[in-house]
C-alpha positions in Angstrom: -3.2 17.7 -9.1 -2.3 17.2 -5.2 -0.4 18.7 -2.7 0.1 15.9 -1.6 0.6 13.2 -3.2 2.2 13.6 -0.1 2.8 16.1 1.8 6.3 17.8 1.0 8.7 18.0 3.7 11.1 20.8 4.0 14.0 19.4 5.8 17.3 21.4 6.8 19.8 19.9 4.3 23.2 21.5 3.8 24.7 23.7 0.7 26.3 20.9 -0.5 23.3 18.4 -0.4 21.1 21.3 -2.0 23.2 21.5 -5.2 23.5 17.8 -5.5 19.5 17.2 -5.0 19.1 20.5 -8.1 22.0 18.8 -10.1 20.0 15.2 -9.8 17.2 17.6 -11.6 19.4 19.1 -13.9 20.5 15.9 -15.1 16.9 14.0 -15.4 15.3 16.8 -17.5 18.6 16.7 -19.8 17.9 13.3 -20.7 14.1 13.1 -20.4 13.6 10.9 -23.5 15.9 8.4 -22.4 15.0 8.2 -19.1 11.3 8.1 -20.3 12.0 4.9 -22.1 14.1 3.4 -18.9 10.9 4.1 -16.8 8.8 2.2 -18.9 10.8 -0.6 -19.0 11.7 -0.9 -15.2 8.0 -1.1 -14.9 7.4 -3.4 -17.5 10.2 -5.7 -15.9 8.8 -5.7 -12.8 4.9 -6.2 -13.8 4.3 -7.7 -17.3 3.0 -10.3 -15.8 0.3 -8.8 -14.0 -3.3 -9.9 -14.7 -4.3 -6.5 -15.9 -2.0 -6.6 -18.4 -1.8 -10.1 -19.8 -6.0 -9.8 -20.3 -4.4 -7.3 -23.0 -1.8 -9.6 -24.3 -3.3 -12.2 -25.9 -0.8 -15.3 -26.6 1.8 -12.9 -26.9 4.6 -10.4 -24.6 6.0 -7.4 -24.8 9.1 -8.0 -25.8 12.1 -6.6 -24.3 14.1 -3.2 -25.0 12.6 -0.7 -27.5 10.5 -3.3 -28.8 8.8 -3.6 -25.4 7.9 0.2 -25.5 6.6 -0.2 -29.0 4.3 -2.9 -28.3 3.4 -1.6 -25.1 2.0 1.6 -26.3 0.0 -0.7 -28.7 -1.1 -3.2 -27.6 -2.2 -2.0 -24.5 -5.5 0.4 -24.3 -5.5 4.3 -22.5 -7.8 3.6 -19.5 -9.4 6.0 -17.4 -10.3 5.0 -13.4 -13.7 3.4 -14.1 -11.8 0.7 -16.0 -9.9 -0.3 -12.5 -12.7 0.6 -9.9 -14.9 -3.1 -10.4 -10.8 -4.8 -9.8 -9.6 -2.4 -7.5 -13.1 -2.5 -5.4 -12.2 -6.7 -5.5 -8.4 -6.0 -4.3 -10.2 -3.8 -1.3 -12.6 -6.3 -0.1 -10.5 -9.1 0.1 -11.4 -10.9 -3.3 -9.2 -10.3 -5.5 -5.2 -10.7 -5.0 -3.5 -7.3 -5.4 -1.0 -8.5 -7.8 -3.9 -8.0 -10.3 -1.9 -4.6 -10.9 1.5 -4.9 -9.0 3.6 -7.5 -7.8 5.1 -5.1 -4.9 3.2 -5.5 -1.6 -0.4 -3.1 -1.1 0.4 -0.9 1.7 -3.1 0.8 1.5 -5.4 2.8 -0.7 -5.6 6.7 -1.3 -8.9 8.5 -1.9 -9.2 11.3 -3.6 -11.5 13.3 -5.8 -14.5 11.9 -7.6 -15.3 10.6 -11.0 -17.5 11.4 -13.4 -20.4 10.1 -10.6 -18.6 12.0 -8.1 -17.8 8.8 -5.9 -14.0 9.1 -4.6 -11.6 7.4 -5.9 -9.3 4.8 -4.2 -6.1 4.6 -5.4 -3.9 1.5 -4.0 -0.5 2.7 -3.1 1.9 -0.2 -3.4 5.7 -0.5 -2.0 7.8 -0.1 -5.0 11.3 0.6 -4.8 11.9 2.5 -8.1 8.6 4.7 -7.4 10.1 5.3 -3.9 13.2 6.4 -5.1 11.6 8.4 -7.8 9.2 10.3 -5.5 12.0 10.8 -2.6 13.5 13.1 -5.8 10.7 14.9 -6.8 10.0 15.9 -2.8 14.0 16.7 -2.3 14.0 18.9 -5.3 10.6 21.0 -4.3 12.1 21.1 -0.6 15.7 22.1 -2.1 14.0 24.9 -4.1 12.1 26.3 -1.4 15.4 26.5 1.0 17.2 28.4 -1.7 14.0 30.9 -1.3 14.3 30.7 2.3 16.9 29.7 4.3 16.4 28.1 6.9 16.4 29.8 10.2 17.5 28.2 14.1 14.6 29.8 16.2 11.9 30.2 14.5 11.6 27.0 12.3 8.0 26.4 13.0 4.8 25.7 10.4 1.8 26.7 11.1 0.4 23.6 9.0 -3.7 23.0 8.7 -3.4 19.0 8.4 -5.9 16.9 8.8 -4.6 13.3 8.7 -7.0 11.3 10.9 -9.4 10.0 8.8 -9.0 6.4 8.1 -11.1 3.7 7.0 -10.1 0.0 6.9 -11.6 -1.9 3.6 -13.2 -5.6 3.6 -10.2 -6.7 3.0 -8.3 -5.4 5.7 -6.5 -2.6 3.8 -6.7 1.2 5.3 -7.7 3.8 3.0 -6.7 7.5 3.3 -6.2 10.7 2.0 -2.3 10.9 0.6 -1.6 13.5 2.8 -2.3 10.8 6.0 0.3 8.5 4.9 3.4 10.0 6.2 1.6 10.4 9.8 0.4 6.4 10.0 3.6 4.8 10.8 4.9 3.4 14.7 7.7 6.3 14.1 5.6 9.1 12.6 5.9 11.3 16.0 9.4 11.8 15.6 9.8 12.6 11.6 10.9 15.9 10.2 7.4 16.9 9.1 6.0 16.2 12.3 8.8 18.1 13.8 8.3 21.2 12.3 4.9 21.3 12.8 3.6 23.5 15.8 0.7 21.8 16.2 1.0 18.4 18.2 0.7 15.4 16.3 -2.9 14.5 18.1 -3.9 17.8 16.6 -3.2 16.7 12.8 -4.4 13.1 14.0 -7.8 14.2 15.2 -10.7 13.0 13.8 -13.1 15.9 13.8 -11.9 18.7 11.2 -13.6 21.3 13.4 -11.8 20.9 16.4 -8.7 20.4 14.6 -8.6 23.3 12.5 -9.6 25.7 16.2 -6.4 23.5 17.6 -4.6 24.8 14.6 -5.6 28.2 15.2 -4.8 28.2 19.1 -1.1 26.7 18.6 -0.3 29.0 15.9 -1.0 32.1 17.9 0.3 30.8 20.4 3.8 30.3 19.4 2.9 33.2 17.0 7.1 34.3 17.4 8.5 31.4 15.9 5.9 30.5 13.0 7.8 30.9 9.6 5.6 29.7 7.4 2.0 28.9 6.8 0.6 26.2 4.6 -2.0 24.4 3.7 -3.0 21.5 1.4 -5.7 24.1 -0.7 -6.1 27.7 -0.6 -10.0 26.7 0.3 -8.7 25.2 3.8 -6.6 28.1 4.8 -9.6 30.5 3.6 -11.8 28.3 5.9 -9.5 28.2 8.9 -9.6 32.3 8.6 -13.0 32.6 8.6 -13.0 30.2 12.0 -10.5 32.7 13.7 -12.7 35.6 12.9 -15.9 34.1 14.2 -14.0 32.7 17.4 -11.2 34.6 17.9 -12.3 35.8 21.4 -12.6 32.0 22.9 -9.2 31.9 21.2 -7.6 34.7 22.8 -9.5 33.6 26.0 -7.8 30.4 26.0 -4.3 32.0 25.8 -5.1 34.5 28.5 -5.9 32.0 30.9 -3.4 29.0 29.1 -6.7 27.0 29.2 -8.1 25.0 26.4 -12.4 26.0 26.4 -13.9 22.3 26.9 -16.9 24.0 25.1 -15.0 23.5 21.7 -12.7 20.4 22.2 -14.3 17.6 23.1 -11.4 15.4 22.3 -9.4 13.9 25.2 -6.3 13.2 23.5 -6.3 16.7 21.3 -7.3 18.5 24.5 -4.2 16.9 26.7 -2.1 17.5 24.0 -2.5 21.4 23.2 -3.0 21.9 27.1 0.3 20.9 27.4 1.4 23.0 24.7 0.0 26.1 26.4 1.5 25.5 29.1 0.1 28.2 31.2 -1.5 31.8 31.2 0.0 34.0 27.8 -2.1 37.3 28.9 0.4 39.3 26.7 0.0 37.3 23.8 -4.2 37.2 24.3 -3.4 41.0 24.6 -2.1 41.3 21.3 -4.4 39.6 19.2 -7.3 41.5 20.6 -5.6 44.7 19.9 -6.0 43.3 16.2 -9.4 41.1 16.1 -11.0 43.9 17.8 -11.2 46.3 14.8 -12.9 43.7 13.0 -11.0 44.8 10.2 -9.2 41.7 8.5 -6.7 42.9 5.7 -3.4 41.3 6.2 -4.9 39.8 9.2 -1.9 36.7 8.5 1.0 39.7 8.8 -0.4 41.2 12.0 -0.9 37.7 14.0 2.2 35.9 12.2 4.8 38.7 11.8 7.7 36.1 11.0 5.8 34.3 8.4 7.9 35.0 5.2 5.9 32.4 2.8 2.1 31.3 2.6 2.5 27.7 0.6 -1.2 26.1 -0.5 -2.6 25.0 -4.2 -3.6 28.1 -5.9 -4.0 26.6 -9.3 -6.7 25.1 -11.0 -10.3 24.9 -9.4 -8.0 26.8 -6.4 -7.3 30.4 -8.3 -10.9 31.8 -7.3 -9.0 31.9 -3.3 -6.0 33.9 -4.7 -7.5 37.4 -4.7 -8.8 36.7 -0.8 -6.2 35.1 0.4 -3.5 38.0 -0.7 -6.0 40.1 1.2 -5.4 38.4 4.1 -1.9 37.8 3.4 -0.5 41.4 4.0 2.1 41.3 1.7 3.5 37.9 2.8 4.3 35.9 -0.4 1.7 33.4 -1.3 3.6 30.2 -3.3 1.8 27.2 -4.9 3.0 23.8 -4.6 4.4 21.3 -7.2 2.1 18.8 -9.4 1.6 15.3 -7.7 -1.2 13.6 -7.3 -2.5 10.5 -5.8 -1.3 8.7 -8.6 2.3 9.7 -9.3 4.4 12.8 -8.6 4.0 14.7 -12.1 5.9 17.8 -12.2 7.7 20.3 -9.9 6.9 24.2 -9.9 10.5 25.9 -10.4 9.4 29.4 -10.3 7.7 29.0 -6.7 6.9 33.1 -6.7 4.8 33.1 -9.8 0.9 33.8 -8.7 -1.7 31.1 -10.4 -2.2 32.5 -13.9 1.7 32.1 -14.9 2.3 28.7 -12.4 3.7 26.0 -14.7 5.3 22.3 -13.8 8.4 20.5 -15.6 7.5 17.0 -15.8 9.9 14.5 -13.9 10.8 11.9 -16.3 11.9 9.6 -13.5 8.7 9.2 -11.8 6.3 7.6 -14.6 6.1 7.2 -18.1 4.1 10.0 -19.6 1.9 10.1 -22.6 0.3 12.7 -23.8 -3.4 13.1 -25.7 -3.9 15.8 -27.6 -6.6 18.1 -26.7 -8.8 19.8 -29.1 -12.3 20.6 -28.3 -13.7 19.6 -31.6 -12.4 16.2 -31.7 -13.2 13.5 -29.3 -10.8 12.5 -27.4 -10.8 8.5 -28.0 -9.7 9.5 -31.4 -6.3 11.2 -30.8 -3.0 9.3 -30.6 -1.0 10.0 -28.0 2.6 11.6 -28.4 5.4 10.8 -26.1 7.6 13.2 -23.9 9.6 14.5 -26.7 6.6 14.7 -29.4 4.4 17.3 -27.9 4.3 20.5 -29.3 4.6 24.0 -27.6 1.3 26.2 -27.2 -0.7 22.8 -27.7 -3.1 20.9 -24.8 -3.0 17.5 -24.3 -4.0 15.4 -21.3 -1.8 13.7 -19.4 -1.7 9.8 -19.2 0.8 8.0 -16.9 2.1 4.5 -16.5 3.0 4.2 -12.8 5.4 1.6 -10.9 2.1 1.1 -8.3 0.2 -0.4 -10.9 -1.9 2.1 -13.0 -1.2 1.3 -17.3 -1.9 4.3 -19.7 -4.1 5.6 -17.4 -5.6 9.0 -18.2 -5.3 11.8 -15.0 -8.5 13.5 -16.6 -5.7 16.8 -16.3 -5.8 19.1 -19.3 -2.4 21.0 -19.5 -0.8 23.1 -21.9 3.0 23.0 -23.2 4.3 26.7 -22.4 7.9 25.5 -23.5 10.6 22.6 -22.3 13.0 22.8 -19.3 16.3 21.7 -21.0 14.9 18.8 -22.6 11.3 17.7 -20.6 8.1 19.9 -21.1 6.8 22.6 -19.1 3.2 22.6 -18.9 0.5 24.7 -17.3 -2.2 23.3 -15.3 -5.6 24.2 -17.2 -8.7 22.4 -16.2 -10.2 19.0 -15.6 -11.4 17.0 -19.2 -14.4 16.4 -17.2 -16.5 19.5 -16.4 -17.7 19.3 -12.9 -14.8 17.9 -11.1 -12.7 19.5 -8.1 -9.1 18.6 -9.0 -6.6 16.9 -7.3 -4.3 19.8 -7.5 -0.8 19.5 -4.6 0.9 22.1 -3.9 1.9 19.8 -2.2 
C-alpha cells in the first residue's frame, strides 16, 4: 500500500462539486459487480493483443462480453512481479518494445518496495485514459472526504509536507524511473499545480536531491510560516518521526536561521535549495526564533507538533501496516492534533479509499474502487499454499475471511498478485471493505499510501 500512488491533492472544490465527486462513489460501490466486469473488459479491449498475453493464448482469444471475463480468468495464470521483472528490465533498457504489456505510450517507471530478494521494483506507468480517469476519482473522492473533515480555510491554507521528489534515474532505454510520489512534480507546469501550491516549502525544496538537506529545509519553512500551516503530512509515519528527531538535534541552527532570516551554509550546500528558502525567509523573524526556543529549550518534546504548529488541525501519513509501530510516538508528539491515515494505492493501481479518515491503525479499513482495476481475490489460509486456492471475484468473498489481493490494471499488469494480505470486515453498499493486514511475504516493508 502507498500513499502515493500519488500523492493526493487536496484542492478547494465547491459544496456542489463535493457531493457530486461522493455521489460518483456512491454510485460505483452500488454497482461494484457490474462495473467489475466493465473494467475487465475495457482493458481487455484495449490490450488483448499484447505479447504478454497472447504467449497465454495459444491459437485462441478471449472472446468478447462475459465470455471474455470467463476465459480470461482461465486461461490466463495469477503472476506475481518476478514473472514481469526479466520483460520489464528489457522494456527499461531499450530492448524490448513496451507494448509487450500495453499499447498506451510508457511515460516512465515507478520503484517501489522490494521483492522477495529485496531488489526494488519498477513498475512502468503507462498513459491510459480509462486508468486516468479512474485514478482522478479515487484522488477527488479522498480529497472530497477530507474537506468535509476540514473546511477549507482562506489564510492559513498551507502544508507543512516532507516530500522528497528529486530522485530520478533515467533507464538504458531512456525512460526515467521514480518513486510515485515524484510524478506529479516532473512536468514543464509542475511549479504552478495545486499540490505545489499549497505546499510551504518551495518546490526546489521537494526537488532536492539530498534527503538531509531537504528534510532541515522542510523544518525551516514550516516554522517559519508556522501561522498559516494547517496541516502536516507525510508519505509514512517513519518520515515524519525522522524529520522530528532532526528538529530536536538542530533546532538551535534552526531557530538561528530565523533569527537572523539567514539560511546556515553549514547545512545547505545546495545552490538552488539555498536561493530558494533564502528567499522565502525573507529577512530577520527574531520573534518567531524567540518562540521556538521558549519550547526547544525545555528539551521536553510531548506535543512538540501543537506547540510549534498551533493551527495544524490534522497530521495525515500511513499508519497502517509495517507503519502502526509510529502511532504510539507520533500521538506523543502530536498533542492532541488528530493523526489520519491515508487511502490504499499503490504503485500499481489505486485500491481502496479510507472513509472513516479518524479511525487510528487498528480499526483503518479501505472500500475497494471497482472502477480502478479488476480485483481478484485469493483466499488466505495459513495451512494451505497459496498456488492452490482459486480466486473469488468482488462479489464472492466472504466477510471475516483473508485473501490477497490480485489486480488486473489498464497500465499493463494481468492477475498480478500485490503480495497484500487483507481481511473483509464487511461491504460498503455493494464492494468490500477490507482491512490492511500484512505482507504474504514475511520480511517486506509495504507499500502502504496514505497517500
Amino acid at each position: 500500500m502507498v500513499s502515493s500512488m500519488a500523492t493526493t491533492t487536496t484542492t478547494t472544490t465547491t459544496t456542489a462539486g463535493l457531493d457530486g465527486v461522493l455521489i460518483r462513489f456512491e454510485e460505483a460501490t452500488r454497482d461494484a459487480h457490474r462495473l467489475q466486469l466493465q473494467t475487465l473488459r475495457t482493458i481487455l479491449e484495449c490490450n488483448a493483443t499484447v505479447d504478454y498475453l497472447q504467449r497465454h493464448l495459444p491459437g485462441c482469444s478471449l472472446g468478447v462480453g462475459d465470455e471474455a471475463v470467463s476465459s480470461f480468468r482461465r486461461l490466463i495464470p495469477l503472476s506475481s512481479y518476478d514473472d514481469y521483472a526479466d520483460l520489464i528490465q528489457r522494456i527499461a533498457d531499450g530492448s524490448e518494445s513496451p507494448a509487450a504489456l500495453s499499447l498506451d505510450p510508457l511515460l516512465c517507471f515507478f520503484y517501489s518496495s522490494g521483492t522477495s530478494t529485496m531488489n526494488p521494483k519498477m513498475i512502468p506507468f503507462f498513459e491510459s485514459m480509462p486508468a486516468k480517469s479512474s485514478s482522478s476519482l479515487a484522488h477527488q473522492c479522498s480529497s472530497a472526504l477530507l474537506q468535509r473533515l476540514f473546511p477549507p480555510r482562506q489564510s492559513i491554507n498551507k502544508v507543512l509536507w516532507f516530500l522528497y521528489a528529486g530522485k530520478i534515474i533515467e533507464t538504458k532505454g531512456g525512460f526515467r524511473a521514480m518513486a510515485a510520489t515524484a510524478f506529479p512534480f516532473q512536468n514543464k507546469r509542475s511549479s504552478s499545480t495545486p499540490l505545489l501550491s499549497m505546499c510551504v516549502s518551495p518546490p526546489a525544496v521537494i526537488l532536492g536531491s539530498d534527503n538531509y538537506q531537504q528534510m532541515y529545509c522542510h523544518l525551516l519553512c514550516g516554522l517559519h510560516c508556522s501561522a498559516s500551516i494547517d496541516a502536516i503530512r507525510a508519505p509514512y509515519a517513519v518520515g515524519l518521526i525522522r524529520a522530528i528527531h532532526l528538529l530536536e538535534s538542530k533546532w538551535e541552527q534552526l531557530c538561528n536561521d530565523i533569527e537572523f532570516g539567514f539560511l546556515s551554509s553549514e547545512f545547505i550546500t545546495d545552490s538552488s535549495m539555498r536561493e530558494a528558502v533564502q528567499e522565502l525567509l525573507g529577512g530577520p523573524r527574531p520573534e518567531i526564533a524567540k518562540a521556538i526556543r521558549g519550547f526547544c529549550s525545555k528539551g521536553k518534546w510531548e506535543g512538540v507538533l501543537r506547540e510549534l504548529w498551533p493551527e495544524a488541525r490534522y497530521i495525515a501519513c500511513v499508519t497502517t501496516g509495517s507503519m502502526e509501530q509510529y502511532y504510539l510516538k507520533l500521538r506523543y508528539y502530536a498533542g492532541g492534533i488528530p493523526i489520519l491515515c491515508g487511502d490504499y494505492f499503490s504503485s500499481e493501481c489505486s485500491v481502496g479509499i479510507n472513509i472513516n479518515r479518524l479511525s487510528p491503525p487498528e480499526s483503518t479499513s479501505f472500500v475497494i474502487i471497482p472502477t480502478t482495476a479488476y480485483f481478484e481475490f485469493l483466499p488466505f489460509r495459513p495451512e494451505t499454499p497459496l498456488e492452490t486456492n482459486e480466486t473469488v471475484d468482488i462479489s464472492g468473498v466472504e466477510i471475516g475471511e483473508l485473501y490477497e489481493i490480485v489486480v488486473t490494471t489498464y497500465r499493463g499488469l494481468y492477475r498480478y498478485r500485490l503480495g497484500d494480505i487483507v481481511k473483509v470486515i464487511g461491504f460498503y453498499n455493494s464492494s468490500p471493505e477490507v482491512k490492511f493486514i500484512t505482507k504474504s511475504t514475511k520480511g517486506l516493508i509495504g507499500d502502504l499510501h496514505g497517500k
